[in-house]
C-alpha positions as CSV (number, residue, x, y, z in Angstrom):
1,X,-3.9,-11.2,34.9
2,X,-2.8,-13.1,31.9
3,X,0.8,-14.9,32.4
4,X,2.3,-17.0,29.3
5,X,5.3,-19.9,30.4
6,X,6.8,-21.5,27.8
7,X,10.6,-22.4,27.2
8,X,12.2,-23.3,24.1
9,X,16.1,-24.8,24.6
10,X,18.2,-26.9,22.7
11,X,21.7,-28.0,24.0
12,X,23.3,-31.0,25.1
13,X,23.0,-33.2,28.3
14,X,25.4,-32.6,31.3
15,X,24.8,-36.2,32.7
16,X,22.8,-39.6,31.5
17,X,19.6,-39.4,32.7
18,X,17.7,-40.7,35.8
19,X,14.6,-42.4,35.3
20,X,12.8,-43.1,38.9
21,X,9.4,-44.7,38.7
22,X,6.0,-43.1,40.8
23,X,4.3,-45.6,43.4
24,X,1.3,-44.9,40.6
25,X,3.9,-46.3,37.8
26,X,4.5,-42.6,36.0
27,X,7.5,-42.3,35.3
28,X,9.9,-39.8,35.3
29,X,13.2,-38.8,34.0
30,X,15.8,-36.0,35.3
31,X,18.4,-34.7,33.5
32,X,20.7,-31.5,32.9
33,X,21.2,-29.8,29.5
34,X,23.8,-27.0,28.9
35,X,23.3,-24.3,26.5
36,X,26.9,-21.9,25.2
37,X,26.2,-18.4,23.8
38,X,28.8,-17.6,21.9
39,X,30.0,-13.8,21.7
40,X,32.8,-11.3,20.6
41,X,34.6,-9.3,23.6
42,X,34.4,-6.1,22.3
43,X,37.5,-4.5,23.9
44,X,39.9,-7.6,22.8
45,X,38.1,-8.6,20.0
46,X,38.4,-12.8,21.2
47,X,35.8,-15.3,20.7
48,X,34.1,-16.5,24.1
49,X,31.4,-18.6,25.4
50,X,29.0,-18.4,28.2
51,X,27.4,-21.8,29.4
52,X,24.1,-21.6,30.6
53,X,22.9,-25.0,32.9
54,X,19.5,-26.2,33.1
55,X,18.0,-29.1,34.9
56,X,15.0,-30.4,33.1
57,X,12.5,-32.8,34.0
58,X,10.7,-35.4,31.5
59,X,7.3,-37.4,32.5
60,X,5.6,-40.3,31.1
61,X,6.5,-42.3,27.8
62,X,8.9,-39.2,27.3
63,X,10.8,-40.0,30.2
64,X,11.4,-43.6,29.1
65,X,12.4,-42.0,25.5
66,X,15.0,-39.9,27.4
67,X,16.5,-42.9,29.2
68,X,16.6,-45.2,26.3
69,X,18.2,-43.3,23.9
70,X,20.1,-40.4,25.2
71,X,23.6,-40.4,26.9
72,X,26.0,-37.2,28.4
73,X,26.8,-35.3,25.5
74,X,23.9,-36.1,23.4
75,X,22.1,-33.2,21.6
76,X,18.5,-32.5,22.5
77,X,15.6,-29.7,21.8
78,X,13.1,-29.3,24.0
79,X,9.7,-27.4,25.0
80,X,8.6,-27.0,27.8
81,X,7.6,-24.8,30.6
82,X,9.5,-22.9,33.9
83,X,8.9,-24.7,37.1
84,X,9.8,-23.4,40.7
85,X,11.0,-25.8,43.4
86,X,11.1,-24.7,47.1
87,X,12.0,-27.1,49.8
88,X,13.9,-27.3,53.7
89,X,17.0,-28.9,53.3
90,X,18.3,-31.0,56.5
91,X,20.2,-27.9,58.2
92,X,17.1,-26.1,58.2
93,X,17.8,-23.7,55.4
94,X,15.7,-23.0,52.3
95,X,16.4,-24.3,48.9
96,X,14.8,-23.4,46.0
97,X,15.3,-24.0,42.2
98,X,14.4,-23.4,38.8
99,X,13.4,-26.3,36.4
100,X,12.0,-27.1,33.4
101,X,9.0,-29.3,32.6
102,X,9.3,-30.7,29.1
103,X,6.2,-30.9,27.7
104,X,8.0,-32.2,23.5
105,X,11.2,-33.7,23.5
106,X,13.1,-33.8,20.2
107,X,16.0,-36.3,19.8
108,X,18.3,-34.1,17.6
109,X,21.1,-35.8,15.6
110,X,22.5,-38.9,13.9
111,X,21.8,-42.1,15.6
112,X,24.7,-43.9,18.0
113,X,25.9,-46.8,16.5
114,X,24.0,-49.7,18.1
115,X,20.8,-48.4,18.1
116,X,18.0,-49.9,15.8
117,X,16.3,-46.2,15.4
118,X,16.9,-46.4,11.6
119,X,17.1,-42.9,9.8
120,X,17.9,-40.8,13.2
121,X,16.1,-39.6,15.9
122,X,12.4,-38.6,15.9
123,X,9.8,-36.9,18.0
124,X,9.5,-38.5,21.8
125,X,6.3,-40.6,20.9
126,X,4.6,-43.4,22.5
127,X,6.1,-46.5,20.2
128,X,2.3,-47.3,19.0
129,X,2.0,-44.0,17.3
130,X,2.8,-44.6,13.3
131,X,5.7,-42.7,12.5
132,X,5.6,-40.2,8.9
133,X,7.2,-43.0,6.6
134,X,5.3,-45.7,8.1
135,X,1.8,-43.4,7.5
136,X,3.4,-42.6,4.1
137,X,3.0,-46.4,3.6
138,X,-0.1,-46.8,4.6
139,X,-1.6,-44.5,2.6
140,X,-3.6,-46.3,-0.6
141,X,-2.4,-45.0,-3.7
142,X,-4.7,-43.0,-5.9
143,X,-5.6,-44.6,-9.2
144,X,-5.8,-42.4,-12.3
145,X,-9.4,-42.6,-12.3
146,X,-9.8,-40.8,-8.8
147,X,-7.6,-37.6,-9.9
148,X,-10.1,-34.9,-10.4
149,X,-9.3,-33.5,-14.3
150,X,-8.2,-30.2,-14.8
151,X,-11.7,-29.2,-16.5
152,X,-13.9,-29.9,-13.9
153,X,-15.4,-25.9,-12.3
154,X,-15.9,-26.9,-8.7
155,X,-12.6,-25.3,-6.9
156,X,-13.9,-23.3,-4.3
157,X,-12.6,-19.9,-5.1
């Protein structure tokens, strides 16, 4: 049987998050993000809101991304996938609850004041990866004498 999981949310977060580190060093960030659908009441014709709650969960150099530069309030898009959570709490009853695991993280918004991020947020990525203006930079320049001419007969359709 084929089954498909994947979650695509974008809201703010409910608290700062927690980053806790794994014995093995992994680390991992918890944090809750709330979601408002907005809708007419048909019968009295007044604007309301529904907020929808979600707890989300964050690994690796994601997690530490999460930590570092995101506060309560701060606006956030994420994808991930649903994950389900049973346990026995202390009295003896079951528990059980719905997560997400965020598999991208995208830092939405203008930058706080304070932070050294530069043009705004960007994708949750290990700090060695280059980002699109520094690979922009990078790039050589063409020189006039490597741009193919508009007579030459080799395009490939």
């Amino acid at each position: 049987m084929a089954s498909y999981n994947r979650v695509i949310l974008m809201g703010n977060l409910t608290r700062d998050p927690e980053l806790k580190f794994l014995p093995s060093g992994t680390s991992v960030a918890n944090f809750g993000i709330a979601m408002n659908e907005r809708y007419t009441d048909k019968q009295t014709g007044e604007q309301k809101e529904s907020p929808c709650f979600v707890d989300v969960e964050a690994w690796g150099r994601q997690a530490e991304v999460v930590n570092e530069y995101l506060t309560k309030g701060s606006p956030i898009f994420i994808e991930g996938s649903l994950k389900f959570d049973s346990w026995e709490a202390e009295d003896g009853s079951k528990r059980n609850k719905l997560r997400v695991r965020a598999f991208r993280i995208q830092l939405i918004g203008g930058r706080r004041d304070g932070d050294e991020m530069g043009d705004g947020y960007a994708d949750a990525q290990p700090a060695a990866a280059p980002t699109q203006s520094e690979s922009y930079s990078e790039a050589p320049v063409p020189q006039a004498s490597d741009a193919p001419s508009s007579t030459e007969d080799d395009i490939p359709f």
